[in-house]
C-alpha positions, 0 to 999 in steps of 0.5 A, a space after each residue: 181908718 176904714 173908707 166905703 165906697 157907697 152907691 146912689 142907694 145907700 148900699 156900701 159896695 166896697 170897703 178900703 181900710 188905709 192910713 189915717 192920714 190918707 182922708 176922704 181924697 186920697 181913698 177916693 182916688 184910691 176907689 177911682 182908681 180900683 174901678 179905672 173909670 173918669 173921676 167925673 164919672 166916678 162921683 156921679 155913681 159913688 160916694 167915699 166916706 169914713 166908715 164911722 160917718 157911713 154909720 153916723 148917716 144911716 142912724 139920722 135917716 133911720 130916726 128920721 123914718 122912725 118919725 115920718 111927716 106925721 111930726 110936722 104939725 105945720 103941714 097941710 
């Protein structure tokens, strides 16, 4: 499966693909690794996923864009 590595912008900055079995933990310690920096520090700037919910993610934001505030009938 491939895993992102997905800065605070949304961006994808590096891609891994590993084993199935690996999950999100096992390539973030990967990521964590390759940029040899705390994991505290680490999860502050990144964000590891499954490339296949990368996707999922960024097809939401851009429907919801689509729409904008207008939709909310409630609003003031």
């Amino acid at each position: 499966m491939k895993y992102v590595l997905v800065d605070n912008f949304g961006n994808i900055v590096d891609n891994k693909d590993l084993l199935d079995d690996v999950g999100v933990k096992g390539a973030t310690t990967y990521f964590v690794k390759r940029k040899q920096i705390p994991y505290e520090s680490f999860i502050q700037i990144w964000k590891v996923m499954t490339e296949i919910d990368y996707n999922r993610n960024k097809e939401r934001k851009y429907k919801y864009e689509e729409f904008g505030d207008w939709i909310d009938i409630e609003k003031s």
